[in-house]
N, C-alpha and C positions, 0 to 999 in steps of 0.2 A: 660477389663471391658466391657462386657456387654450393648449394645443401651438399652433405654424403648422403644416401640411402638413410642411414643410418641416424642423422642430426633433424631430417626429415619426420624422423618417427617421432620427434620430440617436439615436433607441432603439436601433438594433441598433449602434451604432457602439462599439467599445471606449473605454474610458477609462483612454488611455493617451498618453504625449507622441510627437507627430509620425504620430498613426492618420488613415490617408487617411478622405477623409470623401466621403459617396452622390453631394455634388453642390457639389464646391469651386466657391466664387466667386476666390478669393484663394488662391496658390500658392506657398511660400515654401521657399526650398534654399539654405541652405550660407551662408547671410547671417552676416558677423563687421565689426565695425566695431571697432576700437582708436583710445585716444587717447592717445600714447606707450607706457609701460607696462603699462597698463588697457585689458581687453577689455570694453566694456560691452556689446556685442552678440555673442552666438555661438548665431545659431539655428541648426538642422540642418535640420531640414525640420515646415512647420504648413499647416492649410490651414485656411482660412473658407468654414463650409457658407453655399450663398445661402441667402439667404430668412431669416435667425434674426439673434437678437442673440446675439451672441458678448465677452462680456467676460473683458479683460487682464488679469489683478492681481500683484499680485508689491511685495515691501517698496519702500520708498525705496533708486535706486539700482539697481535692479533692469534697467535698461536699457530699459523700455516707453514711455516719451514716444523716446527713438534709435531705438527699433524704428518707433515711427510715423515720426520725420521721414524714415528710408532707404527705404521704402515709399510714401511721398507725394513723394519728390523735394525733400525741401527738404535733404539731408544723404545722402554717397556712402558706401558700404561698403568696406572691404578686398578684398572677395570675398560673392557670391555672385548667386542670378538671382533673380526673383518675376514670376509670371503674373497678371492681371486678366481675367476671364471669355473666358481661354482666347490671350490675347494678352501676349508679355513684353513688360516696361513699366518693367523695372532701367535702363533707359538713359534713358528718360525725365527732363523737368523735370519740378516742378511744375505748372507751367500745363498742363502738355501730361497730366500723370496725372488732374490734375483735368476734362479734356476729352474724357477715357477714361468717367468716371462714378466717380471714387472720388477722395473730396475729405473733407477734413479740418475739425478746429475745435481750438483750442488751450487748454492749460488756464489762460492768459492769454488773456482777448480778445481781440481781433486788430479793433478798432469804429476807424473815421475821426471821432473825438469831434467836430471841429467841423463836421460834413457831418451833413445829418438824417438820421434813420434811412432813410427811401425812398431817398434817393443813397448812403447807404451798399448798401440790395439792389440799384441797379441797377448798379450797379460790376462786379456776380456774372454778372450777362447775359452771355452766349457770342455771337460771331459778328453781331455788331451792327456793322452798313455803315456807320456812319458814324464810326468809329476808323479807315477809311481814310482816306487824303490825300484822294484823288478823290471816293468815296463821300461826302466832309464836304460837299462842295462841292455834291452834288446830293441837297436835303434831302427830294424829293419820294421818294427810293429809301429812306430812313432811317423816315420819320416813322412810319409805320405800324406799325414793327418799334420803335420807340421808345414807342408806346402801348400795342402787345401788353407790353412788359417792364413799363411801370406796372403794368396791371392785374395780372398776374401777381405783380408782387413787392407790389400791395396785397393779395391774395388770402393770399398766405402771413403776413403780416405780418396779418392778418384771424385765421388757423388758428391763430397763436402769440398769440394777445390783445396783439400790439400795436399794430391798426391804430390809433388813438388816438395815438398816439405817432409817426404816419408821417413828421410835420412839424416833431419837437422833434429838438435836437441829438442825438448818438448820446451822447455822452459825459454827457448829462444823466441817460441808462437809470442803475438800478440791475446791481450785478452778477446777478443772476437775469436781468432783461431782457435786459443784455450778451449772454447766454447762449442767447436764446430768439431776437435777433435773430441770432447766428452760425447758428444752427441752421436759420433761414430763409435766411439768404444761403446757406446751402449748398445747399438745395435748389434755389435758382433755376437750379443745372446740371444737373436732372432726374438726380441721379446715382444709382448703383445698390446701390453702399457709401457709408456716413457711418459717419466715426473720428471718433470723440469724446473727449478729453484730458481726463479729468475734470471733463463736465460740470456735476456738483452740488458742484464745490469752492467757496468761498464762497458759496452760494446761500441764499438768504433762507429756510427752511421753510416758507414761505409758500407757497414758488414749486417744493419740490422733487419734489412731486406730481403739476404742470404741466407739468414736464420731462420728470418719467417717465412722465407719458402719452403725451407728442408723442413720445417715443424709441418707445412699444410703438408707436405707432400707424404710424410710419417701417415697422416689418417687417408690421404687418397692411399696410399699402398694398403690400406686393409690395419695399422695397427692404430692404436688408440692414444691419446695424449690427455697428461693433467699438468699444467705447470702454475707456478704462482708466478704472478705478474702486478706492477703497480701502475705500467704504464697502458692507459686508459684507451690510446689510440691502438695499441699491441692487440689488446682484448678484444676491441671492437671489429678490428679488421681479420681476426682468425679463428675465432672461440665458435661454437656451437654453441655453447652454453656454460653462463659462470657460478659457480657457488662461491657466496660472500660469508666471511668470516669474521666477529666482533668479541676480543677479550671472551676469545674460546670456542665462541658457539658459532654454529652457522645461523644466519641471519635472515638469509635471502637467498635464492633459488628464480633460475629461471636463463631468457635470450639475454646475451647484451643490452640489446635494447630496452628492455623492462628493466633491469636492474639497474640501471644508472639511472631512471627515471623513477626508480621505488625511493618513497620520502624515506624512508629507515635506512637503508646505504645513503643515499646523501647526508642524513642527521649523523651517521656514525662513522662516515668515512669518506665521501666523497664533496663534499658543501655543495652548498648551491650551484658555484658559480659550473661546475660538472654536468647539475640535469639536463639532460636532450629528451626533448619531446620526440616520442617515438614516431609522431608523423611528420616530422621532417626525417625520420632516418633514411636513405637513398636504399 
């Protein structure tokens, strides 16, 4: 595989938890979330280089799905800040994170099963005049911005092979399609970062290949990727760089290849039988 420009910069970068990185997209400090008792989140300080794939891993439990919902707005912290290409966005909603260019996918679908797949992407459409009261009323102002979104979200739905499927129920897709259409709907917000919740969790092997092309192809097109993943060969064959997660905290920091070979991921998550000696890596 191929470096970006970008994952390249991360040669010189240490491999170590919370190491500033040549050109953060994503800026994260002092973030703790507790739910009574239980701290499930206690990061100190991570950054996301632009431009690469960056994947999560950490056991079941780990806090990485709470780390994405405090970070996209769907779920508030106890304490702490986080920056988006140089703008803080802790206070932020949801909508409003997603309108920044850093928007999510879940590791449950999130598809309107009885709306066709095309009304499910045009849902994703930003700033469309005619979701005003006024605006509705005058469709000469609307319609052109209503056919720009078609084509657009047939274009993507085109890129993920399911344009064929634009006019069948959502909830008809298989779970790999589920997954290929969140991936499109995400993009209809041109955004800069895509978090991914365990993209290839139920997915057909059929289809797990297809994913992980449209993921590399998201950072060759210039946008950036963080997704949480468990599967080990996933990470190794697409990631630029993983940050590891244990009962809250980041752990570990660094390539693939170091981090499956760090004794502290293997004692807290991966066992033994996982270490790869980085000089057999290809």
């Amino acid at each position: 595989m191929s470096a970006s420009p970008a994952a390249a910069a991360l040669a010189g970068v240490a491999p170590r938890p919370g190491v500033p990185k040549p050109d953060p997209l994503l800026v994260v400090d002092g973030v703790t979330r507790t739910f009574g008792g239980l701290t499930a989140v206690d990061v100190d300080h991570v950054e996301v280089q632009r431009g690469t794939i960056t994947a999560l891993i950490g056991p079941n439990g780990a806090g990485k799905t709470t780390f994405f919902n405090l970070l996209t707005g769907f779920d508030r912290p106890q304490t702490g800040t986080w920056s988006f290409d140089g703008e803080a966005i802790h206070q932020l909603r949801a909508h409003e994170v997603a309108r920044r260019g850093m928007v999510r996918t879940f590791q449950l679908t999130k598809v309107l099963a009885d709306m066709t797949v095309l009304d499910n992407m045009l849902l994703a459409a930003q700033q469309h005049p005619g979701e005003r009261f006024f605006g509705a009323l005058l469709p000469a102002r609307w319609r052109s911005q209503e056919q720009a979104n078609e084509q657009r979200a047939r274009e993507l739905l085109d890129k993920v092979g399911l344009a064929p499927k634009a006019d069948d129920k959502a909830g008809e897709l298989s779970g790999g399609q589920r997954k290929l259409l969140e991936m499109a709907r995400a993009l209809m917000v041109e955004p800069k970062l895509v978090m991914l919740d365990e993209p290839m969790a139920g997915v057909n092997p059929a289809l797990t290949q297809s994913l992980l092309g449209h993921i590399t192809a998201l950072r060759d097109e210039g946008r950036s990727v963080l997704f949480v993943e468990h599967d080990m060969e996933v990470v190794h064959s697409i990631s630029d760089w993983v940050i590891v997660m244990a009962e809250g905290r980041v752990i570990a920091e660094g390539p693939p290849a170091h981090v499956t070979a760090d004794p502290t991921v293997v004692d807290a998550y991966l066992g033994t039988a996982h270490r790869i000696d980085p000089e057999l890596e290809p």
